[in-house]
C-alpha positions as CSV (number, residue, x, y, z in Angstrom):
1,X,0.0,0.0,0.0
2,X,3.2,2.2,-0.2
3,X,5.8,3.8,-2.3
4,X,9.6,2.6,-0.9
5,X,12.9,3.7,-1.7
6,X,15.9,2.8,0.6
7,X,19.2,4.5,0.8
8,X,21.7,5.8,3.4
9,X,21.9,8.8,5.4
10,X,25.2,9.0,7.1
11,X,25.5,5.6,8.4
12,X,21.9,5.0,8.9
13,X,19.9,2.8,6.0
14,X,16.8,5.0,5.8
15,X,13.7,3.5,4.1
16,X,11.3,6.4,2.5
17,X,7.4,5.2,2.6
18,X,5.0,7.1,0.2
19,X,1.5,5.5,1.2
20,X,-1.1,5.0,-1.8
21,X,-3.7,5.5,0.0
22,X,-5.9,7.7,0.4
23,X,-4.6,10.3,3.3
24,X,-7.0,9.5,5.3
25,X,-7.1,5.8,5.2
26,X,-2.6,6.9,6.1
27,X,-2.8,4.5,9.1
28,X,-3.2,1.5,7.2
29,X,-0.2,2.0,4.9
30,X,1.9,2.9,8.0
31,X,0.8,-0.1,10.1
32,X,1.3,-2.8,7.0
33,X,5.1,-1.4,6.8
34,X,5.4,-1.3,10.9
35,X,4.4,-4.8,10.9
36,X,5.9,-5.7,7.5
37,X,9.6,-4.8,8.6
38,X,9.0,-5.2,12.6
39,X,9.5,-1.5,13.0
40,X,8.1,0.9,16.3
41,X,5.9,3.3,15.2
42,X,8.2,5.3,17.6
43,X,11.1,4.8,15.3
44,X,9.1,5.9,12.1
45,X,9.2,10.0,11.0
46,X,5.8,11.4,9.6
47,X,6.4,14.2,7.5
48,X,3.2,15.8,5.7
49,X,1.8,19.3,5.1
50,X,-0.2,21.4,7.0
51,X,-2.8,24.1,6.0
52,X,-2.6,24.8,9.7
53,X,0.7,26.0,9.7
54,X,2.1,29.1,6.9
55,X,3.6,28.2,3.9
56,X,7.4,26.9,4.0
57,X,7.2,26.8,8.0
58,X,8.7,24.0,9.7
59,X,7.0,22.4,13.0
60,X,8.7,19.4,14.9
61,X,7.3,17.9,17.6
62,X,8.3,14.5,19.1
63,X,4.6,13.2,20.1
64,X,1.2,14.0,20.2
65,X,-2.3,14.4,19.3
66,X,-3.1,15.0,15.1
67,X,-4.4,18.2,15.9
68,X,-7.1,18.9,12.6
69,X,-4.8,16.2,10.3
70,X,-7.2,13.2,9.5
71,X,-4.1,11.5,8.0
72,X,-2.1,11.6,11.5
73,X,-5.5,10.7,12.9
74,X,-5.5,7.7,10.8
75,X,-1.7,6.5,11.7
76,X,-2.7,7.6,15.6
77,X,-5.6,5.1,15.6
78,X,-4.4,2.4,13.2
79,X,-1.2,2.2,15.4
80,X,-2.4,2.7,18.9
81,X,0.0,5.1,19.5
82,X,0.8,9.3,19.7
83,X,4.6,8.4,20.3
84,X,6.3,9.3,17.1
85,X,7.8,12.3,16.0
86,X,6.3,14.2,13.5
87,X,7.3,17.1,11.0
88,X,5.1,19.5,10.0
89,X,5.5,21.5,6.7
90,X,3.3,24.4,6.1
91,X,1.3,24.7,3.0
92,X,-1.1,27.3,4.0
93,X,-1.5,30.6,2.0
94,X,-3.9,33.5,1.4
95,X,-6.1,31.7,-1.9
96,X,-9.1,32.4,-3.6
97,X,-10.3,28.5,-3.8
98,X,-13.3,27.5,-3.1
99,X,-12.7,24.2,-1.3
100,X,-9.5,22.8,0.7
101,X,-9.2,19.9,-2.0
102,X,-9.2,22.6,-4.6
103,X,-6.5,24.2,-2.7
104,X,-4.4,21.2,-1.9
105,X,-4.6,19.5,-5.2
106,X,-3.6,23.2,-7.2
107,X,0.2,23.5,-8.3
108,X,2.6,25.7,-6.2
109,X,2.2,29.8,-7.7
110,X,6.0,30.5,-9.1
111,X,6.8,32.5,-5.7
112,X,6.4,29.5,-3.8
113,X,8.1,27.5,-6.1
114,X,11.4,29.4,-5.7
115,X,11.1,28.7,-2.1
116,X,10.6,25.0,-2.2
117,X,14.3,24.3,-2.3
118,X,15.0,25.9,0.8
119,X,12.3,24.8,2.6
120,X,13.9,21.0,1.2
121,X,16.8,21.7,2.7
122,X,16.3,22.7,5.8
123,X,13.6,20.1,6.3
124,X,16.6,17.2,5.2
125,X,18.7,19.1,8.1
126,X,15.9,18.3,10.4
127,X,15.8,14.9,9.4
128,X,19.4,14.0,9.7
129,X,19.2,15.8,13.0
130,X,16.9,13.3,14.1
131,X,18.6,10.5,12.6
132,X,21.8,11.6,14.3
133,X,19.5,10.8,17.8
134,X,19.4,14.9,18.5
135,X,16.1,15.4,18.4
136,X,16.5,18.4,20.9
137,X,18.8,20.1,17.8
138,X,16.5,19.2,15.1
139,X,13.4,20.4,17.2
140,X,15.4,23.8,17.2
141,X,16.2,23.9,13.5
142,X,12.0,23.1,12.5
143,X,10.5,25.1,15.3
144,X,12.7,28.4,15.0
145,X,10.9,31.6,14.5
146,X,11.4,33.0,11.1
147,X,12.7,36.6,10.7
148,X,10.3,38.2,8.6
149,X,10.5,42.1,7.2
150,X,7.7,44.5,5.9
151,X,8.0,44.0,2.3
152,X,7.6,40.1,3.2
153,X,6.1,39.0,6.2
154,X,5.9,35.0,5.0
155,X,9.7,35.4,3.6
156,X,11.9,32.1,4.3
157,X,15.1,33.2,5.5
């Protein structure tokens, strides 16, 4: 039910899961691979976006609830468990659609296009962070407050 693609990070093998699911239904993709490879959900990263959060922010948190994320909701209840960190990536933006789906499915605009590669690499930073066991670090690099200035107030430094 999922996308995989193994490499190496460092010295850590790293295995990347894309579900096929539908988001929603994101528990039962990550509870086939837990059991599939004998994993912890603790040792598993979520990373997804979040209209909840502004566009290009990072937010890293090591457990908790799935807040208004039906897809976290889904892994939460499919696992049993809150105890895995999570990373955040903000999607959100002032739009004209009519619907969330409309919004969600709808291609980055060119400004926020030029910004995806930072927002990449500093979300691979927090990633290696955590697999380097410093969560504490990597929980400073995703949750810092971003410097913003009048012309630009959701600029990515």
């Amino acid at each position: 039910q999922s996308e995989l693609y193994e490499g190496i990070i460092g010295t850590e093998k790293i295995i990347l899961m894309k579900p096929e699911t539908y988001m929603n239904e994101s528990g039962r993709a990550v509870q086939g691979f837990c059991t599939f490879y004998k994993h912890k959900i603790e040792d598993i990263i979520v990373i997804y976006d979040d209209l909840d959060i502004p566009f290009g922010r990072l937010r890293l948190r090591e457990k908790g609830s799935a807040g208004t994320h039906n897809g976290v909701r889904s892994i939460i209840s499919m696992c049993n468990n809150t105890n895995f960190p999570r990373l955040r990536i903000g999607i959100s933006a002032a739009n004209h659609f009519n619907s969330t789906s409309d919004f969600v499915l709808a291609n980055f605009t060119n400004e926020e296009e030029t910004q995806l590669p930072t927002i990449i690499n500093l979300a691979t930073q927090v990633i290696e962070e955590i697999l380097n066991n410093n969560l504490h670090l990597a929980m400073q690099l995703a949750n810092k407050k971003e410097e913003t200035n009048k012309n630009n107030p959701e600029k990515i430094e």
